[in-house]
ChimeraX commands (.cxc) that place a marker at each C-alpha (Angstrom):
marker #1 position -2.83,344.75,-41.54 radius 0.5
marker #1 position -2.52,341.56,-39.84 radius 0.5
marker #1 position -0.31,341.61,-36.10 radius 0.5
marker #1 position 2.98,339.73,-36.22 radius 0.5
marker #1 position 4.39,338.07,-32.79 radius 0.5
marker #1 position 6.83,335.99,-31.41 radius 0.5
marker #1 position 7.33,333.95,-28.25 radius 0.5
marker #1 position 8.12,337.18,-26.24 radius 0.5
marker #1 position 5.44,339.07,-27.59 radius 0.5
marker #1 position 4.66,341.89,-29.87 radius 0.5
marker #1 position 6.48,342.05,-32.83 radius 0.5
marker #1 position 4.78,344.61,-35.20 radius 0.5
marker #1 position 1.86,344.46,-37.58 radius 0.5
marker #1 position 2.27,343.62,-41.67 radius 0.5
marker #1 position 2.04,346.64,-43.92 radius 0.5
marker #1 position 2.13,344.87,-47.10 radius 0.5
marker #1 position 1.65,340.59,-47.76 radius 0.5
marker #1 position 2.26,338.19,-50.87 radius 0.5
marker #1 position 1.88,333.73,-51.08 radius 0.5
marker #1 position 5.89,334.18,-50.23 radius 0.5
marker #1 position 6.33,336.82,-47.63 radius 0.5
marker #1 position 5.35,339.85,-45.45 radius 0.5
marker #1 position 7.04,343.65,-45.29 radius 0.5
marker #1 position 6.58,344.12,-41.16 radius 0.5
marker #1 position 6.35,347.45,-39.49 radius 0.5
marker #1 position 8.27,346.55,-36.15 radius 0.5
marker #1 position 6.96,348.26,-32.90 radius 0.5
marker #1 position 10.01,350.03,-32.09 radius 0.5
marker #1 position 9.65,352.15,-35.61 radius 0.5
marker #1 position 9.14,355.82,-34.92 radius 0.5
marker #1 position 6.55,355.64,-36.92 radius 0.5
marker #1 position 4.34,352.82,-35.31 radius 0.5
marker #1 position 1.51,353.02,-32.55 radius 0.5
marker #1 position 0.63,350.80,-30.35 radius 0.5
marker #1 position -2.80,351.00,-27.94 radius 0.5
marker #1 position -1.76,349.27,-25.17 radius 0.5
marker #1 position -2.97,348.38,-21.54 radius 0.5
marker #1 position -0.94,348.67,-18.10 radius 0.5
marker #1 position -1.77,345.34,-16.38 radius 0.5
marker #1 position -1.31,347.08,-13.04 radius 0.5
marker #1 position -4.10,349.93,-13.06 radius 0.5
marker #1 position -5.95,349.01,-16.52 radius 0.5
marker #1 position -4.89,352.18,-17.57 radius 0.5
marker #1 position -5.06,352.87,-21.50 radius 0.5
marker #1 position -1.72,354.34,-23.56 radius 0.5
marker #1 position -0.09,354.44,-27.05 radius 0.5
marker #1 position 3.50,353.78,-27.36 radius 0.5
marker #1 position 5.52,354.48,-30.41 radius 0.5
marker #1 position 9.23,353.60,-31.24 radius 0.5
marker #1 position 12.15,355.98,-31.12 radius 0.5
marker #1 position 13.91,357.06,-33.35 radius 0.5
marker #1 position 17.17,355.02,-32.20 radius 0.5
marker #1 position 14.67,352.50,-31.87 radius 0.5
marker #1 position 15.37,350.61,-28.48 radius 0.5
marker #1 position 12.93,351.97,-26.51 radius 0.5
marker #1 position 8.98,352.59,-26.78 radius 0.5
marker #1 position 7.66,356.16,-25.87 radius 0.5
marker #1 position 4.12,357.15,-24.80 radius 0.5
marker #1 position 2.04,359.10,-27.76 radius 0.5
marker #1 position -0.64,359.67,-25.78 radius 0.5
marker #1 position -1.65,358.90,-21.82 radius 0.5
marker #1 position -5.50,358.42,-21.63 radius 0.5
marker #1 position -6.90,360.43,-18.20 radius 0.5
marker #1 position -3.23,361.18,-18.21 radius 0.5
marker #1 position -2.38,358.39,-15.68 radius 0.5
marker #1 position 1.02,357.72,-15.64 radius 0.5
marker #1 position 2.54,354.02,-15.00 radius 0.5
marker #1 position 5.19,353.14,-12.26 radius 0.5
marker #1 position 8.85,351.79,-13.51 radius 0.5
marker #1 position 8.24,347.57,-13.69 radius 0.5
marker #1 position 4.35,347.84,-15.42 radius 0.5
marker #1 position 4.32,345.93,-17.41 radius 0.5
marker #1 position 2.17,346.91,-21.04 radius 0.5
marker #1 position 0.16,344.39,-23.43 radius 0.5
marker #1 position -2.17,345.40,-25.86 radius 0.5
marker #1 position -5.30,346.66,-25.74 radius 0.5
marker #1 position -7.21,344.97,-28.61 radius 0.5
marker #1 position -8.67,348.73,-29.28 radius 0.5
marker #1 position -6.92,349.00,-32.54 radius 0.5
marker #1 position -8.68,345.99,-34.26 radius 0.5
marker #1 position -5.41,345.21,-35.51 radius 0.5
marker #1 position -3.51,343.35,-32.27 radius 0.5
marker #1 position -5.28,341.07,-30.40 radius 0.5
marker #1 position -6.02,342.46,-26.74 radius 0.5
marker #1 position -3.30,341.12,-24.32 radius 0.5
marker #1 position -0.14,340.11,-25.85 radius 0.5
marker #1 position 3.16,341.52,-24.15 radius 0.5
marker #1 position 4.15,344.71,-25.57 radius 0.5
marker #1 position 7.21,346.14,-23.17 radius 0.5
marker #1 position 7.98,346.98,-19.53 radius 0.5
marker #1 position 8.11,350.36,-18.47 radius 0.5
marker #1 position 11.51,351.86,-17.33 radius 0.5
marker #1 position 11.16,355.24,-16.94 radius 0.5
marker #1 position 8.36,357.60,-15.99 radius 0.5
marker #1 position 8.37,361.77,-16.14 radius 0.5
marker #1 position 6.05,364.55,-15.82 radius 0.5
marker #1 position 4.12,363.64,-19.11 radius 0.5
marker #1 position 5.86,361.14,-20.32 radius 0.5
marker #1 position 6.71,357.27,-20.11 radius 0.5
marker #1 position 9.87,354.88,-21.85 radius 0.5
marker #1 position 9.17,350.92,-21.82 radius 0.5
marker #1 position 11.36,348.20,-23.45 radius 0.5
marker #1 position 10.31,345.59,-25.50 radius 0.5
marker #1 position 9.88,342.65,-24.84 radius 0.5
marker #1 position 11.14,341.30,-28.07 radius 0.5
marker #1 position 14.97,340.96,-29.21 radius 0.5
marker #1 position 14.50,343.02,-32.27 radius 0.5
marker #1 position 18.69,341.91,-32.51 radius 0.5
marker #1 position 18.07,337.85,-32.09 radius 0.5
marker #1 position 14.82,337.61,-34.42 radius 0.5
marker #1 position 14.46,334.11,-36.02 radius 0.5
marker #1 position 10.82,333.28,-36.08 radius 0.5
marker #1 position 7.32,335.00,-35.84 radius 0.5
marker #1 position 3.79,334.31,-36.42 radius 0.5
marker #1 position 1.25,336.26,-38.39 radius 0.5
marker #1 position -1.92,336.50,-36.62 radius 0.5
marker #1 position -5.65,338.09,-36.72 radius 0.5
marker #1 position -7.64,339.55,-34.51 radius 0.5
marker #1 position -11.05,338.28,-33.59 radius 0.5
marker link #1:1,2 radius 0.2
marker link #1:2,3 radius 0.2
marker link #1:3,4 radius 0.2
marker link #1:4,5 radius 0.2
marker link #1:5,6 radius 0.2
marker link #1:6,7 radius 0.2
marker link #1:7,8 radius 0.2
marker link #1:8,9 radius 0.2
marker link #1:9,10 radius 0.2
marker link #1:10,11 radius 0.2
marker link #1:11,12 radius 0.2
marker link #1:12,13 radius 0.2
marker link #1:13,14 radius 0.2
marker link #1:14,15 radius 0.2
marker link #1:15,16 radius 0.2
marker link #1:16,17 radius 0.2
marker link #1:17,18 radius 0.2
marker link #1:18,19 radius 0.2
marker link #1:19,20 radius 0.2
marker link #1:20,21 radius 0.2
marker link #1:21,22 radius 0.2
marker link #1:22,23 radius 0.2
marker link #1:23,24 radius 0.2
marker link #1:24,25 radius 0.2
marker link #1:25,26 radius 0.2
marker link #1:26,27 radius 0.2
marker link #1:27,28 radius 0.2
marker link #1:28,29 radius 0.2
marker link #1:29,30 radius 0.2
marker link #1:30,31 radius 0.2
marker link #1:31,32 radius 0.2
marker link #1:32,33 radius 0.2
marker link #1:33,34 radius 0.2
marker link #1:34,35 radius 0.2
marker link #1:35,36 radius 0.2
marker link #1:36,37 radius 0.2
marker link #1:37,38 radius 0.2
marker link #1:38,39 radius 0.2
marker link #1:39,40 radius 0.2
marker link #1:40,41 radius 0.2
marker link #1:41,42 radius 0.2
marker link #1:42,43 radius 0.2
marker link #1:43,44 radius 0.2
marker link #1:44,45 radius 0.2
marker link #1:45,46 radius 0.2
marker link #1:46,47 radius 0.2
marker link #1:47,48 radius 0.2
marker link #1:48,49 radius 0.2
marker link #1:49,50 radius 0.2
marker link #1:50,51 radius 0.2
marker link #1:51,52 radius 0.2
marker link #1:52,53 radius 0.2
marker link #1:53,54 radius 0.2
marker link #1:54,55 radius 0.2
marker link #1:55,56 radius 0.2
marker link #1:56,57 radius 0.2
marker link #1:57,58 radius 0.2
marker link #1:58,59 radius 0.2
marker link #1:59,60 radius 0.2
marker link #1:60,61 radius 0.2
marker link #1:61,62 radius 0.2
marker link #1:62,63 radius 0.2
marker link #1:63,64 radius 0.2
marker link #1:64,65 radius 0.2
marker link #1:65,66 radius 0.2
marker link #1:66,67 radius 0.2
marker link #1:67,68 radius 0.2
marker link #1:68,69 radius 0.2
marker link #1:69,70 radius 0.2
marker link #1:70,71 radius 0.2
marker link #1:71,72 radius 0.2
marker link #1:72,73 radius 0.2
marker link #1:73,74 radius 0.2
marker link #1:74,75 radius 0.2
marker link #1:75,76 radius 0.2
marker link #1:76,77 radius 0.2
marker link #1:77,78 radius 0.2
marker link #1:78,79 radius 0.2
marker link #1:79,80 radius 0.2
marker link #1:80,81 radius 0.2
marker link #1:81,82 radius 0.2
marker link #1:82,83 radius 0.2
marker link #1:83,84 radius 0.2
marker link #1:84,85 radius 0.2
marker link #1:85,86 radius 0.2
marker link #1:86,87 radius 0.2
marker link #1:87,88 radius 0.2
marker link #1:88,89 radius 0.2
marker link #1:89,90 radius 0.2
marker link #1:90,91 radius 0.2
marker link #1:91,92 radius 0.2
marker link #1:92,93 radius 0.2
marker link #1:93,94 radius 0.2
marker link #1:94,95 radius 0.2
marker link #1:95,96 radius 0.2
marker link #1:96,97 radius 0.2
marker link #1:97,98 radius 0.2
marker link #1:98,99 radius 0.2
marker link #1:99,100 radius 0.2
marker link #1:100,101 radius 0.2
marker link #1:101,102 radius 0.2
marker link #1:102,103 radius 0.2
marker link #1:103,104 radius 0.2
marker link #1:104,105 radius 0.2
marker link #1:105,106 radius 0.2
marker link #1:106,107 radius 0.2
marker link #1:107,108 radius 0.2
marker link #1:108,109 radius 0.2
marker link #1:109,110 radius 0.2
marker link #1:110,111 radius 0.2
marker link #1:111,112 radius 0.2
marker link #1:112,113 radius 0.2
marker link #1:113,114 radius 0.2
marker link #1:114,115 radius 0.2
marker link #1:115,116 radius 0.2
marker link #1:116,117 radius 0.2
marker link #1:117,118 radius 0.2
marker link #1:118,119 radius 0.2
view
């Protein structure tokens, strides 16, 4: 699995590769994870998609600190698979357990991305 950005950000990691082309498992997939990092308190997270996939929801909320609407998220490098710090989302909406970001990335205007590795 090799992480797959744009200019924005975080586009999604590959699932499967050939010489010709890549089969991407986009963030906002209810079926993808993210680690990721709030740059405000260096708290830890992991978002998923939804399943109408426009937003990102929190999976998990380590020492269950929540973020504050406007954090913004990158990722935490902990997965071996992103790189740490590339954008991820900004959070829009916080509740009792619970916290909704948008992406960063126009999963609608999509032309070009880059396949990258982590270190």
């Amino acid at each position: 699995d090799l992480a797959v950005i744009n200019e924005k950000g975080l586009v999604g990691k590959t699932v499967t590769s050939s010489n010709q082309n890549s089969k991407v498992l986009l963030i906002n997939d209810q079926t993808s994870s993210v680690p990721v990092k709030n740059l405000s308190d260096k708290s830890y997270s992991i978002v998923r998609g939804t399943a109408n996939g426009k937003y990102l929801i929190s999976a998990f909320i380590k020492d269950e600190t929540l973020p504050k609407v406007g954090d913004l998220l990158v990722t935490s490098g902990n997965a071996k698979i992103f790189p740490r710090d590339i954008l991820v989302g900004k959070v829009i909406l916080v509740q009792d357990d619970y916290y909704l970001a948008l992406t960063y990335v126009d999963f609608n205007n999509l032309d070009y991305v880059q396949v990258i590795k982590s270190k």
